[in-house]
N, C-alpha and C positions, 0 to 999 in steps of 0.2 A: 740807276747807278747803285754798285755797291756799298752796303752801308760800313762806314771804318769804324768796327767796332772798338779796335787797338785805342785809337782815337778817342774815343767817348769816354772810354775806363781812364784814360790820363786823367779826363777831364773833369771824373767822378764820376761818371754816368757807368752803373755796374747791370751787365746785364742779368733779368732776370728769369725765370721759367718761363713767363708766360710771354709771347711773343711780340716782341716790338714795343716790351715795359721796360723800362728801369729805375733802380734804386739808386737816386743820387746823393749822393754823401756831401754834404757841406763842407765848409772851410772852418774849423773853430780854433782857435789860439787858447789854450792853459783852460779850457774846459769855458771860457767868459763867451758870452751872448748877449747882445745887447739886447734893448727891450724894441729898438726898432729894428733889428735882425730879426726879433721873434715874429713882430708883424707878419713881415713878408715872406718869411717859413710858412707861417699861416694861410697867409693868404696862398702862396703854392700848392701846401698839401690842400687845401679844399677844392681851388680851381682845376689842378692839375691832375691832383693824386686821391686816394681813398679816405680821405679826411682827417688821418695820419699821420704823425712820424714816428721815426725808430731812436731811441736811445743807443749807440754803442759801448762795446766796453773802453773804448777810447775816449768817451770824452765826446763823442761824435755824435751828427744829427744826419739822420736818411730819411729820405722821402721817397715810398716806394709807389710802384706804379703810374709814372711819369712816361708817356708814349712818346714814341720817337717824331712822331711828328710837330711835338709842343717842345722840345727841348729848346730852341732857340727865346722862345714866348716865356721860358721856364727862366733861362738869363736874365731876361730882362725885367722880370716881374723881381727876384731878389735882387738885381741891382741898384732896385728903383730905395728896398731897404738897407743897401751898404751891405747886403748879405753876399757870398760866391759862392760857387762849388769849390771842391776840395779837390785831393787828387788818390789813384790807385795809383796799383802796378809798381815800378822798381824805380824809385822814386822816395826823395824823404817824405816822409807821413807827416800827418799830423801832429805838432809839441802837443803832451798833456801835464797837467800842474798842478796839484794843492792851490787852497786859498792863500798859503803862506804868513808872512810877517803883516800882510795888511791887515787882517782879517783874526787870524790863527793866533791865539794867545802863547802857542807852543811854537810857532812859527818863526824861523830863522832868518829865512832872505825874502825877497819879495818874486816872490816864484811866477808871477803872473808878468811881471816888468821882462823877466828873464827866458820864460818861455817866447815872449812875442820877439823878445831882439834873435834867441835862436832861431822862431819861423821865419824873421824877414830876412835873417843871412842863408839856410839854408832848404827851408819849405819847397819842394817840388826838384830839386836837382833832381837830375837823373842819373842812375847808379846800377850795378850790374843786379840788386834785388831791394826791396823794401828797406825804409831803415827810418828808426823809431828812435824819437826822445825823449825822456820823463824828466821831468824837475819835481821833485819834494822836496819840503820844505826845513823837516828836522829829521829826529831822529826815531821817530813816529810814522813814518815812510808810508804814509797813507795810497802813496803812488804808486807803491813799490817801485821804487825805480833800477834794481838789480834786475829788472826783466825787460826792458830796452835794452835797446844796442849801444847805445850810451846814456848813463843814467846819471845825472847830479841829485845831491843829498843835501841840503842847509844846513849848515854847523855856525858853531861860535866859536872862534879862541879865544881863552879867559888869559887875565893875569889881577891880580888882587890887587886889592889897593887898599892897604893898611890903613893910611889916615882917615879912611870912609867906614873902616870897619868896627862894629857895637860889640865883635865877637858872639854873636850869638848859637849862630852853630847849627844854623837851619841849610847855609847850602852845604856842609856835612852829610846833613841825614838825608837829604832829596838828593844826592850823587848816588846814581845807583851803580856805578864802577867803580868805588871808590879811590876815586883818583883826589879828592878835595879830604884834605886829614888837617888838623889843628894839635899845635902842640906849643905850650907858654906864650896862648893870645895871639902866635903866629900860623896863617894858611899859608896849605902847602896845594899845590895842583899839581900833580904827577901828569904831564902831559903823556907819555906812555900810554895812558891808564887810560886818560880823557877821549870820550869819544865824541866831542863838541856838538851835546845835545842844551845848552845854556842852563839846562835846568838850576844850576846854581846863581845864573844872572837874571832867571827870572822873579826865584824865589828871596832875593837879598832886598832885606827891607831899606838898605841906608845905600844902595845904590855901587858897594865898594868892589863892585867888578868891571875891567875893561873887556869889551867885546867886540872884535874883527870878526866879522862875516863872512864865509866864503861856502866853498863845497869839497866833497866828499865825491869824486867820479868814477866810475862801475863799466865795464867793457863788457861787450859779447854776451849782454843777457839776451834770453830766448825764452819766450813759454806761449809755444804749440806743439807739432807732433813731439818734438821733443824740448824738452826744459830744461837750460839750464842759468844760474846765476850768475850775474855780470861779477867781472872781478876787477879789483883798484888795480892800479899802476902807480901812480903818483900821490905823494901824502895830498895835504890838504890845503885846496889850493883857493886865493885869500884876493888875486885881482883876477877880474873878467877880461884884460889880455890877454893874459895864461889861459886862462878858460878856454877862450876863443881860439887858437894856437891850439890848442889837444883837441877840441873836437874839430879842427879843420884838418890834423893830422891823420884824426881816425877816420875820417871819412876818406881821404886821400888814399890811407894805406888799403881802404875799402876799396877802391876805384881802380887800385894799380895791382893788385890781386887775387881780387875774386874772379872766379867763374861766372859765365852768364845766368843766373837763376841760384845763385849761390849766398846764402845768409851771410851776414857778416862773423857770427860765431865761425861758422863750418869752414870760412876762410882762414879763422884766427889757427886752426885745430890742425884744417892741411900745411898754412905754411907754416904756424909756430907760433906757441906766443912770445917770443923773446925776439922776434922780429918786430911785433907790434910793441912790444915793451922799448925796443933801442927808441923808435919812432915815437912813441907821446914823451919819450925822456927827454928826447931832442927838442921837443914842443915846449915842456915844461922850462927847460933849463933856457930857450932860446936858443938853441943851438941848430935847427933846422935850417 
Protein backbone atom coordinates (compact mmCIF):
# COMPACT_ATOMS: atom_id res chain seq x y z
CA UNK A 1 0.00 0.00 0.00
CA UNK A 2 0.84 3.49 -0.72
CA UNK A 3 2.28 5.29 1.88
CA UNK A 4 -0.09 8.90 2.51
CA UNK A 5 2.55 11.05 2.93
CA UNK A 6 -0.13 14.15 2.99
CA UNK A 7 -1.21 12.26 5.96
CA UNK A 8 2.01 11.94 7.97
CA UNK A 9 2.92 15.88 7.51
CA UNK A 10 -0.56 16.80 9.16
CA UNK A 11 0.54 14.60 11.69
CA UNK A 12 4.06 16.24 12.04
CA UNK A 13 5.78 13.51 10.49
CA UNK A 14 8.01 15.80 7.83
CA UNK A 15 9.64 13.94 5.27
CA UNK A 16 13.20 13.72 4.96
CA UNK A 17 16.06 12.98 2.29
CA UNK A 18 16.82 10.04 3.20
CA UNK A 19 14.28 7.34 2.52
CA UNK A 20 11.50 6.24 4.66
CA UNK A 21 12.99 8.90 7.59
CA UNK A 22 11.28 11.51 9.09
CA UNK A 23 11.50 14.53 11.29
CA UNK A 24 8.75 14.69 13.53
CA UNK A 25 8.01 17.96 15.13
CA UNK A 26 6.26 17.80 18.53
CA UNK A 27 3.35 19.53 19.97
CA UNK A 28 4.71 22.52 22.28
CA UNK A 29 2.46 25.36 23.80
CA UNK A 30 4.27 29.14 24.64
CA UNK A 31 7.62 27.46 24.21
CA UNK A 32 6.82 25.05 28.02
CA UNK A 33 7.94 21.34 28.24
CA UNK A 34 7.45 19.50 30.98
CA UNK A 35 10.06 17.63 32.59
CA UNK A 36 8.13 14.28 31.84
CA UNK A 37 7.60 15.40 28.27
CA UNK A 38 11.31 15.78 28.12
CA UNK A 39 11.56 12.11 29.30
CA UNK A 40 9.97 10.59 26.64
CA UNK A 41 11.48 12.92 23.96
CA UNK A 42 14.39 11.22 25.19
CA UNK A 43 13.57 8.30 25.32
CA UNK A 44 12.30 8.57 21.32
CA UNK A 45 15.28 10.27 20.00
CA UNK A 46 17.52 7.42 21.48
CA UNK A 47 15.09 4.38 20.71
CA UNK A 48 14.01 5.71 17.55
CA UNK A 49 16.15 8.44 16.19
CA UNK A 50 19.94 9.52 16.11
CA UNK A 51 20.28 10.36 19.72
CA UNK A 52 19.05 13.78 19.00
CA UNK A 53 16.74 16.45 18.68
CA UNK A 54 16.38 19.77 16.91
CA UNK A 55 15.67 22.96 18.38
CA UNK A 56 13.32 25.29 16.17
CA UNK A 57 13.03 28.78 15.52
CA UNK A 58 9.47 28.26 16.87
CA UNK A 59 9.75 27.18 20.04
CA UNK A 60 9.65 23.71 18.55
CA UNK A 61 11.25 20.16 19.30
CA UNK A 62 12.15 17.49 15.99
CA UNK A 63 13.30 14.38 16.24
CA UNK A 64 14.84 13.35 13.13
CA UNK A 65 15.35 10.20 11.69
CA UNK A 66 12.35 8.28 12.85
CA UNK A 67 11.48 5.29 10.01
CA UNK A 68 8.45 4.77 8.79
CA UNK A 69 7.97 1.65 10.16
CA UNK A 70 8.25 2.70 14.07
CA UNK A 71 6.08 5.77 13.71
CA UNK A 72 2.98 4.15 15.29
CA UNK A 73 5.68 2.65 18.30
CA UNK A 74 6.93 6.38 18.02
CA UNK A 75 3.07 7.42 19.37
CA UNK A 76 2.98 5.46 21.75
CA UNK A 77 6.29 5.70 23.56
CA UNK A 78 5.44 9.96 23.84
CA UNK A 79 2.08 9.26 24.87
CA UNK A 80 3.09 7.05 27.47
CA UNK A 81 4.92 10.85 28.57
CA UNK A 82 1.84 13.18 27.98
CA UNK A 83 4.05 14.23 25.01
CA UNK A 84 2.27 14.42 20.88
CA UNK A 85 3.24 15.30 17.87
CA UNK A 86 2.46 18.49 16.47
CA UNK A 87 1.11 19.51 13.15
CA UNK A 88 2.47 20.81 9.41
CA UNK A 89 0.99 21.95 6.27
CA UNK A 90 -1.98 24.56 6.03
CA UNK A 91 -3.03 24.37 9.40
CA UNK A 92 -2.68 26.63 12.63
CA UNK A 93 0.92 26.17 13.88
CA UNK A 94 2.32 26.09 16.79
CA UNK A 95 1.33 29.21 19.71
CA UNK A 96 4.91 30.73 20.77
CA UNK A 97 5.32 32.91 24.10
CA UNK A 98 7.63 34.76 26.32
CA UNK A 99 7.84 33.76 29.96
CA UNK A 100 5.69 36.83 30.50
CA UNK A 101 4.26 38.26 33.87
CA UNK A 102 4.84 34.84 35.72
CA UNK A 103 8.36 34.81 35.32
CA UNK A 104 9.44 38.16 33.48
CA UNK A 105 9.96 41.24 35.84
CA UNK A 106 9.23 43.28 32.68
CA UNK A 107 6.26 41.11 31.90
CA UNK A 108 2.73 42.31 31.22
CA UNK A 109 0.15 39.47 30.88
CA UNK A 110 0.69 35.92 31.46
CA UNK A 111 1.54 34.93 27.99
CA UNK A 112 1.96 31.31 28.71
CA UNK A 113 -1.88 30.92 30.27
CA UNK A 114 -2.77 32.79 26.91
CA UNK A 115 -0.93 31.03 24.39
CA UNK A 116 -2.32 27.58 25.76
CA UNK A 117 -6.22 28.94 25.70
CA UNK A 118 -5.21 30.18 21.90
CA UNK A 119 -3.86 26.47 21.08
CA UNK A 120 -6.85 24.77 22.55
CA UNK A 121 -9.46 27.06 20.67
CA UNK A 122 -7.45 27.02 17.60
CA UNK A 123 -4.22 24.66 17.24
CA UNK A 124 -4.50 22.52 13.99
CA UNK A 125 -7.81 23.97 12.18
CA UNK A 126 -7.43 23.63 8.74
CA UNK A 127 -7.07 26.69 6.52
CA UNK A 128 -6.19 27.36 2.93
CA UNK A 129 -2.10 27.89 4.16
CA UNK A 130 -0.06 28.01 7.55
CA UNK A 131 -1.02 30.49 10.09
CA UNK A 132 1.05 31.47 13.12
CA UNK A 133 0.54 33.06 16.55
CA UNK A 134 2.95 34.93 18.84
CA UNK A 135 2.12 36.20 22.27
CA UNK A 136 4.81 38.63 24.04
CA UNK A 137 4.67 39.78 26.90
CA UNK A 138 5.60 43.86 26.85
CA UNK A 139 6.96 45.99 25.10
CA UNK A 140 10.37 44.20 24.99
CA UNK A 141 8.82 41.98 22.32
CA UNK A 142 11.24 39.26 22.76
CA UNK A 143 8.73 37.25 20.45
CA UNK A 144 8.61 39.47 18.02
CA UNK A 145 5.24 39.15 17.45
CA UNK A 146 4.77 41.70 14.37
CA UNK A 147 6.03 38.63 12.44
CA UNK A 148 2.95 36.16 12.95
CA UNK A 149 -0.10 36.24 11.31
CA UNK A 150 -1.54 37.62 14.29
CA UNK A 151 0.63 38.81 17.03
CA UNK A 152 -0.55 40.04 20.69
CA UNK A 153 1.81 42.36 22.67
CA UNK A 154 1.31 42.70 26.88
CA UNK A 155 0.53 46.20 27.77
CA UNK A 156 -0.77 48.09 30.96
CA UNK A 157 -3.22 50.99 31.16
CA UNK A 158 -2.09 53.26 33.77
CA UNK A 159 -4.14 55.98 35.56
CA UNK A 160 -2.42 57.58 38.87
CA UNK A 161 -3.41 57.49 41.85
CA UNK A 162 -2.73 60.68 43.85
CA UNK A 163 -3.37 59.51 47.46
CA UNK A 164 -0.49 56.68 46.94
CA UNK A 165 1.68 59.11 45.37
CA UNK A 166 5.45 60.37 47.57
CA UNK A 167 5.89 62.44 44.31
CA UNK A 168 9.12 61.37 43.66
CA UNK A 169 9.45 61.42 40.04
CA UNK A 170 11.00 58.17 39.04
CA UNK A 171 8.15 57.04 36.75
CA UNK A 172 8.93 60.44 35.08
CA UNK A 173 12.26 59.54 34.16
CA UNK A 174 11.89 55.62 33.39
CA UNK A 175 8.84 56.72 30.69
CA UNK A 176 10.67 56.61 27.74
CA UNK A 177 7.84 58.31 25.67
CA UNK A 178 7.25 60.80 27.55
CA UNK A 179 3.91 60.42 28.16
CA UNK A 180 4.12 60.62 32.33
CA UNK A 181 5.01 64.67 33.01
CA UNK A 182 4.50 66.19 36.70
CA UNK A 183 3.62 69.60 37.24
CA UNK A 184 2.48 71.32 41.16
CA UNK A 185 2.82 67.49 42.66
CA UNK A 186 0.24 66.52 40.03
CA UNK A 187 0.89 63.37 37.20
CA UNK A 188 -0.20 63.51 34.11
CA UNK A 189 -0.19 60.39 31.55
CA UNK A 190 -0.76 61.58 28.08
CA UNK A 191 -2.34 58.27 26.82
CA UNK A 192 -1.65 59.44 23.24
CA UNK A 193 1.88 59.09 24.13
CA UNK A 194 1.64 55.85 26.28
CA UNK A 195 2.53 52.95 24.73
CA UNK A 196 1.55 50.55 27.73
CA UNK A 197 5.10 49.25 28.46
CA UNK A 198 4.07 49.64 32.71
CA UNK A 199 7.39 50.75 33.11
CA UNK A 200 6.08 53.51 35.39
CA UNK A 201 4.02 50.82 37.45
CA UNK A 202 6.89 48.74 37.76
CA UNK A 203 9.28 51.26 38.76
CA UNK A 204 6.81 53.31 41.59
CA UNK A 205 7.84 52.64 45.00
CA UNK A 206 4.32 53.46 46.97
CA UNK A 207 2.40 51.40 44.54
CA UNK A 208 0.26 54.78 43.20
CA UNK A 209 -0.51 53.32 39.72
CA UNK A 210 -3.64 51.42 38.63
CA UNK A 211 -2.88 48.79 35.95
CA UNK A 212 -5.41 47.02 33.34
CA UNK A 213 -3.76 44.38 31.39
CA UNK A 214 -4.54 43.59 27.93
CA UNK A 215 -2.89 43.56 24.33
CA UNK A 216 -1.50 45.43 21.58
CA UNK A 217 -2.79 43.04 18.21
CA UNK A 218 -0.55 43.17 14.83
CA UNK A 219 -2.08 41.61 11.33
CA UNK A 220 -0.50 40.02 8.44
CA UNK A 221 3.12 39.64 9.66
CA UNK A 222 5.34 37.60 7.48
CA UNK A 223 9.20 36.71 7.69
CA UNK A 224 10.39 34.34 4.85
CA UNK A 225 10.69 34.74 1.25
CA UNK A 226 9.36 37.89 1.87
CA UNK A 227 9.00 40.04 5.13
CA UNK A 228 6.81 41.92 6.12
CA UNK A 229 5.32 43.67 9.67
CA UNK A 230 2.06 42.86 10.99
CA UNK A 231 -0.03 46.05 11.43
CA UNK A 232 -2.65 47.15 14.40
CA UNK A 233 -6.21 47.56 13.61
CA UNK A 234 -7.80 48.05 16.80
CA UNK A 235 -6.45 50.23 19.83
CA UNK A 236 -5.73 48.40 22.79
CA UNK A 237 -7.62 45.81 23.74
CA UNK A 238 -8.19 45.04 27.82
CA UNK A 239 -10.89 41.68 27.76
CA UNK A 240 -10.06 38.36 26.32
CA UNK A 241 -13.70 38.28 24.61
CA UNK A 242 -12.72 40.96 22.53
CA UNK A 243 -9.58 39.02 22.05
CA UNK A 244 -11.00 36.09 21.19
CA UNK A 245 -13.87 37.73 18.72
CA UNK A 246 -10.76 39.33 16.49
CA UNK A 247 -8.74 36.60 16.15
CA UNK A 248 -11.62 34.34 15.30
CA UNK A 249 -12.48 37.09 12.81
CA UNK A 250 -9.10 37.03 11.34
CA UNK A 251 -9.01 33.64 10.91
CA UNK A 252 -12.45 33.60 9.34
CA UNK A 253 -11.70 36.36 6.92
CA UNK A 254 -8.68 33.94 6.33
CA UNK A 255 -10.91 31.05 5.28
CA UNK A 256 -13.45 33.00 3.17
CA UNK A 257 -10.69 34.62 1.11
CA UNK A 258 -7.66 33.09 0.50
CA UNK A 259 -6.44 31.27 -2.29
CA UNK A 260 -5.33 27.64 -1.77
CA UNK A 261 -1.62 27.94 -0.90
CA UNK A 262 -2.02 31.50 -0.13
CA UNK A 263 -0.50 33.42 3.07
CA UNK A 264 -2.69 35.28 5.08
CA UNK A 265 -0.73 38.62 4.37
CA UNK A 266 -0.83 38.08 0.32
CA UNK A 267 -4.73 37.68 0.97
CA UNK A 268 -4.90 40.84 3.02
CA UNK A 269 -2.78 42.81 -0.01
CA UNK A 270 -5.22 41.09 -2.93
CA UNK A 271 -8.26 41.74 -1.45
CA UNK A 272 -7.58 44.88 0.62
CA UNK A 273 -6.79 45.87 3.84
CA UNK A 274 -9.95 47.80 4.69
CA UNK A 275 -11.91 44.78 4.11
CA UNK A 276 -9.98 43.05 6.92
CA UNK A 277 -10.12 46.28 8.77
CA UNK A 278 -14.37 46.64 8.58
CA UNK A 279 -14.14 42.69 9.86
CA UNK A 280 -11.79 42.75 13.27
CA UNK A 281 -13.90 46.46 13.77
CA UNK A 282 -16.94 44.47 13.64
CA UNK A 283 -15.21 41.91 16.11
CA UNK A 284 -14.02 44.54 18.37
CA UNK A 285 -17.03 46.61 18.63
CA UNK A 286 -19.24 43.33 18.72
CA UNK A 287 -20.97 44.09 16.04
CA UNK A 288 -20.34 40.76 13.88
Amino acid sequence: MATDYATLKKGGFMRQKQKNRFSLRLSVVGGQVTTEQLAAILEVANTYGKGYIHLTSRQGIEIPFIHLDDIDAVKEALARGNARPGVCGPRVRTVTACQGSEVCPNGCVETERIARELSDRYFGQELPHKFKFGVTGCQNNCLKAEENDVGLKGGLRVSWKQEACIGCGVCQKVCREGAVSIRDGVITVDQEKCNYCGRCVFSCPTDAYDAAPGYLVSFGGLFGNRIHKGSPIVPFVEDEETLFRICDAALEFFRENANPGERFRYTIDRVGGEALEEKIWAAFENKS
